[in-house]
NUZA-446240 format. One record per residue (C-alpha): residue number from 1; x, y, z negated. Coordinates in steps of 0.2 Angstrom, whole numbers, plus 5000, padded with zeros to 4 digits. Layout:
BEGIN
i: NUM | px: X | py: Y | pz: Z;
...
END
This chain:
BEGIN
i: 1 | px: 5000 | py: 5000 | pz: 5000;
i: 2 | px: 5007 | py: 5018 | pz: 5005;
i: 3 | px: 5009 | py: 5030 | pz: 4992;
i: 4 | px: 5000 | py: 5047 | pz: 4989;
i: 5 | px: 5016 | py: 5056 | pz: 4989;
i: 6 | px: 5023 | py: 5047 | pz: 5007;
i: 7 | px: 5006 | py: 5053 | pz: 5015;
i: 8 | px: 5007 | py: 5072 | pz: 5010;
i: 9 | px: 5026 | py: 5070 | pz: 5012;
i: 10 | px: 5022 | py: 5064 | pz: 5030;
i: 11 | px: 5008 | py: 5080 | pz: 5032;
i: 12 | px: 5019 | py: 5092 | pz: 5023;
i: 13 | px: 5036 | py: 5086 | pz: 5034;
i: 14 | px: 5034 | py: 5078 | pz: 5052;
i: 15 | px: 5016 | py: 5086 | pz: 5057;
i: 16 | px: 5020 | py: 5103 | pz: 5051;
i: 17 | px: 5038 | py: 5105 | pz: 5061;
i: 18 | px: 5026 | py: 5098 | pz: 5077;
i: 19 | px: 5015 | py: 5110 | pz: 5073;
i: 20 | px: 5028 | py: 5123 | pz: 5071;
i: 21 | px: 5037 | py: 5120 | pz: 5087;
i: 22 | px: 5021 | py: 5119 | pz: 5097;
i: 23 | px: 5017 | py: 5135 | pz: 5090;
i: 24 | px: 5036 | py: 5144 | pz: 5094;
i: 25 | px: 5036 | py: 5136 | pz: 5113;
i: 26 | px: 5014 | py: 5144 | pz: 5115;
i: 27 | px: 5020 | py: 5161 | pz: 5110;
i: 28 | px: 5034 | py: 5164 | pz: 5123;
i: 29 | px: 5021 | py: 5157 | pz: 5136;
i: 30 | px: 5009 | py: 5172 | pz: 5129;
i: 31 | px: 5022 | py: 5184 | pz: 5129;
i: 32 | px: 5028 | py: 5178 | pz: 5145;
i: 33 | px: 5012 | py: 5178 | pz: 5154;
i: 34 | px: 5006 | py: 5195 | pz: 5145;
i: 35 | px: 5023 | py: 5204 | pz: 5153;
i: 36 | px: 5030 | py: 5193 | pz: 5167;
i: 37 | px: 5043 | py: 5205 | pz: 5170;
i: 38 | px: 5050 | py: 5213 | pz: 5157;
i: 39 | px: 5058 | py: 5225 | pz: 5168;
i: 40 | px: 5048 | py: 5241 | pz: 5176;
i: 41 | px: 5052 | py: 5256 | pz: 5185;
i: 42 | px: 5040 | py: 5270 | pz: 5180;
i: 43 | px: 5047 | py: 5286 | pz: 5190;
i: 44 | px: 5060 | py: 5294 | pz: 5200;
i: 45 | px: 5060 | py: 5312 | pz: 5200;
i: 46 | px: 5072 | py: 5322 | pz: 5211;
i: 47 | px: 5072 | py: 5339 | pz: 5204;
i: 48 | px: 5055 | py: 5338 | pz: 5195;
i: 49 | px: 5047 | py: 5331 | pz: 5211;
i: 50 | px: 5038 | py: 5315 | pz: 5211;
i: 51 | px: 5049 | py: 5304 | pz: 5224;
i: 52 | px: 5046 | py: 5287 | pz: 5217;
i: 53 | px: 5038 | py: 5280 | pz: 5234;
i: 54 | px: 5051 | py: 5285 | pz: 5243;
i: 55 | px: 5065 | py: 5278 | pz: 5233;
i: 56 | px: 5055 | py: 5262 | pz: 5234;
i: 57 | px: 5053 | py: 5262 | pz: 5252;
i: 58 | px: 5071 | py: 5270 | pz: 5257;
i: 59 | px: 5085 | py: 5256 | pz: 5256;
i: 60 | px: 5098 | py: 5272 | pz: 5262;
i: 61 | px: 5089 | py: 5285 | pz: 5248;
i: 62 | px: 5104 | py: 5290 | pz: 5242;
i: 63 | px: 5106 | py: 5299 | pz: 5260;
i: 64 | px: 5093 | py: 5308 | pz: 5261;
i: 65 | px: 5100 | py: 5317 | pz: 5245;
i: 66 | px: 5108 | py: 5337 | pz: 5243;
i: 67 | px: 5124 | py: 5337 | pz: 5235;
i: 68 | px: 5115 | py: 5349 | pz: 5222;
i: 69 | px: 5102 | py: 5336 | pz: 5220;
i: 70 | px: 5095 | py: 5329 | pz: 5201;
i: 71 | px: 5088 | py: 5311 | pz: 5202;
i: 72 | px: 5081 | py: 5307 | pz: 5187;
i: 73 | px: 5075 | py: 5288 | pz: 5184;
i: 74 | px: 5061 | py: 5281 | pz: 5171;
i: 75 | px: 5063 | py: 5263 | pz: 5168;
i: 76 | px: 5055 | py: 5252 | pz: 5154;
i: 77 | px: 5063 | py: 5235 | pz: 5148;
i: 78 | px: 5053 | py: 5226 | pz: 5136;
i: 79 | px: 5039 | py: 5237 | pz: 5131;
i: 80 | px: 5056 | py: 5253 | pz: 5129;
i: 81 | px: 5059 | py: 5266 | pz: 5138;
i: 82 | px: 5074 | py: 5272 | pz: 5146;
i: 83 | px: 5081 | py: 5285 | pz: 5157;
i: 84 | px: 5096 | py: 5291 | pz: 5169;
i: 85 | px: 5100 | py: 5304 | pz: 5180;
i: 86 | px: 5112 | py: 5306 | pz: 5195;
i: 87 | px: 5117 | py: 5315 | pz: 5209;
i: 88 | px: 5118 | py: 5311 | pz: 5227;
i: 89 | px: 5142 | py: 5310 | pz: 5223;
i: 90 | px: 5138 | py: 5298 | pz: 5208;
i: 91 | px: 5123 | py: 5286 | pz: 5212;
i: 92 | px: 5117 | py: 5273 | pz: 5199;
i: 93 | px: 5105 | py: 5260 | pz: 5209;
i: 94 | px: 5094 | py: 5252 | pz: 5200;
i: 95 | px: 5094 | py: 5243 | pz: 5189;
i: 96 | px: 5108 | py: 5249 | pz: 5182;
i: 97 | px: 5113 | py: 5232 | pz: 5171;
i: 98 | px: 5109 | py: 5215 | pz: 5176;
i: 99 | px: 5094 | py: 5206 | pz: 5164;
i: 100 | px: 5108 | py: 5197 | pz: 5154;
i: 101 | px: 5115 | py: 5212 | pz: 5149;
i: 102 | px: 5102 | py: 5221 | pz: 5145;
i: 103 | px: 5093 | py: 5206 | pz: 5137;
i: 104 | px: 5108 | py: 5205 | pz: 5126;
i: 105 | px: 5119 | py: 5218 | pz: 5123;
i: 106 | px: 5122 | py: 5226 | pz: 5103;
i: 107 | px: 5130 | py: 5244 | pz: 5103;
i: 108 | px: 5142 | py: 5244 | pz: 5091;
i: 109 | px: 5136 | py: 5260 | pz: 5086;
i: 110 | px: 5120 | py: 5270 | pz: 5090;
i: 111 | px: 5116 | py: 5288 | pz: 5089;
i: 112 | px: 5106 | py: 5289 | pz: 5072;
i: 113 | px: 5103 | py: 5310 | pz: 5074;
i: 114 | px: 5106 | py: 5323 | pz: 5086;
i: 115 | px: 5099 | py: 5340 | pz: 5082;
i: 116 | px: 5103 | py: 5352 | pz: 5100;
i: 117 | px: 5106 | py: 5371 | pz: 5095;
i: 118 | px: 5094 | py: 5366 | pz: 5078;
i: 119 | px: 5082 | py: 5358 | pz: 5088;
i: 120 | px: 5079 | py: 5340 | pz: 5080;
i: 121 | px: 5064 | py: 5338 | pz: 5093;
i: 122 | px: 5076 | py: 5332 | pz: 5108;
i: 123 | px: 5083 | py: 5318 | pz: 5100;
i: 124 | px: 5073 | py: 5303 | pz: 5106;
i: 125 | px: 5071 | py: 5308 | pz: 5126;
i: 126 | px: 5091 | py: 5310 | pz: 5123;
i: 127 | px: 5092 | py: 5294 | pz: 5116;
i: 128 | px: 5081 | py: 5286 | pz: 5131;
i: 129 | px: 5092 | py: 5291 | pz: 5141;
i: 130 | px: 5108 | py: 5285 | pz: 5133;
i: 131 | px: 5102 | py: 5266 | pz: 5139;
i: 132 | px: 5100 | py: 5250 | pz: 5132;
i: 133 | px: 5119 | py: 5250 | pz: 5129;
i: 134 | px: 5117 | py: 5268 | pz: 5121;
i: 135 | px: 5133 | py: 5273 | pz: 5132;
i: 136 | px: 5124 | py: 5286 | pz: 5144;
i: 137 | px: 5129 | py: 5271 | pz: 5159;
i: 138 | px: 5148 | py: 5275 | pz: 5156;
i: 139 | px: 5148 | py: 5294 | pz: 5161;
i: 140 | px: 5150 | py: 5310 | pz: 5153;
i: 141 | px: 5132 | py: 5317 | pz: 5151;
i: 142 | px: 5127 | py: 5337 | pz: 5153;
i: 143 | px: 5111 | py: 5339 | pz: 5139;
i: 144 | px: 5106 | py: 5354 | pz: 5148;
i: 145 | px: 5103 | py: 5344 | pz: 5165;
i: 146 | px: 5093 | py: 5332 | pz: 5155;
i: 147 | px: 5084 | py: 5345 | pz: 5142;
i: 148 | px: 5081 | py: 5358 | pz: 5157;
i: 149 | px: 5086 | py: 5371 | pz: 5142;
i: 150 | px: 5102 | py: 5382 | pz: 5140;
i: 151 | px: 5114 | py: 5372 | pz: 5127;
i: 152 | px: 5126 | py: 5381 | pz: 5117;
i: 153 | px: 5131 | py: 5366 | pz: 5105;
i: 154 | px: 5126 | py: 5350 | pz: 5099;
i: 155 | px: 5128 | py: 5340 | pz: 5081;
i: 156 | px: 5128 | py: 5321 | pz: 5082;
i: 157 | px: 5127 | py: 5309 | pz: 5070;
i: 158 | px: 5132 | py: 5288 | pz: 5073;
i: 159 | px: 5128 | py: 5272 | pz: 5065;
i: 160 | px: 5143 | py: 5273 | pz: 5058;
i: 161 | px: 5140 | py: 5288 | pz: 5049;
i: 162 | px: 5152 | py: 5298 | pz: 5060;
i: 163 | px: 5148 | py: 5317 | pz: 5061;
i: 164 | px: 5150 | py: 5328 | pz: 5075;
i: 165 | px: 5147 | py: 5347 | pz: 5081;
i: 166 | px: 5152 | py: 5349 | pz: 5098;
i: 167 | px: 5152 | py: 5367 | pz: 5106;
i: 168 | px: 5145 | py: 5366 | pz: 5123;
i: 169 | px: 5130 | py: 5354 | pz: 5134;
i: 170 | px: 5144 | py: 5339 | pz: 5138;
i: 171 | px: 5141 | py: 5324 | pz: 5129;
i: 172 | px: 5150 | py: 5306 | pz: 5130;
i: 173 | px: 5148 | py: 5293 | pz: 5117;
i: 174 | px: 5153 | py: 5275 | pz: 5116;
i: 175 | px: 5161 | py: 5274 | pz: 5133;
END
């Protein structure tokens, strides 16, 4: 005759890890079929104009640029917003990582504050556009091209606890 004790320790045990798995393995299927791509291009302006059909539809768009051109790029990967900007000398194509990388990269550090001429408000649309490896895509960033305001200084503050004022609109961080 089985005991009690083997019974619940059989429930307890072998059905609840089943049960577990099963459950783990349904919710990436949800969460795959809820966002089959986790990758979305949401905009491309070029110099505040909507031109996202066109960069779609254009394999040579870069071309049809002005070297004083701004092309600014919205992009989402997994439900987060990001942003980068380019002229027609230093394109980025999209997308600008691969999914491996973007899927899993870790910045060693991160901006944790940025406060431009004492305004705090600025901080998150500059931190979209630092990307998902919070390294503004390698390059040297002007804030007033993305901000669209005059800059006279900036302060910064890292993960790390680091703390910066820089005088003038040039920022680079983590490349």
């Amino acid at each position: 005759m089985v005991g009690y004790s083997n019974v619940i320790e059989f429930f307890m045990v072998d059905v609840y890890n089943m049960l577990f798995k099963y459950y783990v393995k349904m919710l990436a299927v949800y969460k795959l079929l809820k966002n089959p791509l986790p990758l979305q291009l949401e905009s491309v302006k070029r110099n505040g104009e909507d031109v996202t059909m066109q960069y779609l539809s254009q394999k040579r768009f870069c071309d049809t640029l002005k070297p004083d051109d701004v092309v600014h790029v919205h992009y989402t990967f997994d439900n987060k917003s990001y942003r980068y900007y380019y002229r027609k000398d230093e394109p980025i194509e999209f997308p600008p990582y691969s999914f491996e990388r973007m899927r899993t990269v870790k910045p060693e550090k991160k901006m944790a504050a940025l406060s431009v001429d004492d305004n705090e408000e600025v901080f998150d649309l500059v931190k979209e556009y630092a990307g998902p490896c919070e390294n503004f895509y390698g390059k040297e960033v002007n804030l007033e091209t993305i901000l669209n305001m005059d800059v006279s200084g900036f302060t910064l503050i890292d993960t790390k606890g680091k703390f910066s004022q820089i005088q003038g609109s040039i920022l680079r961080f983590n490349s």
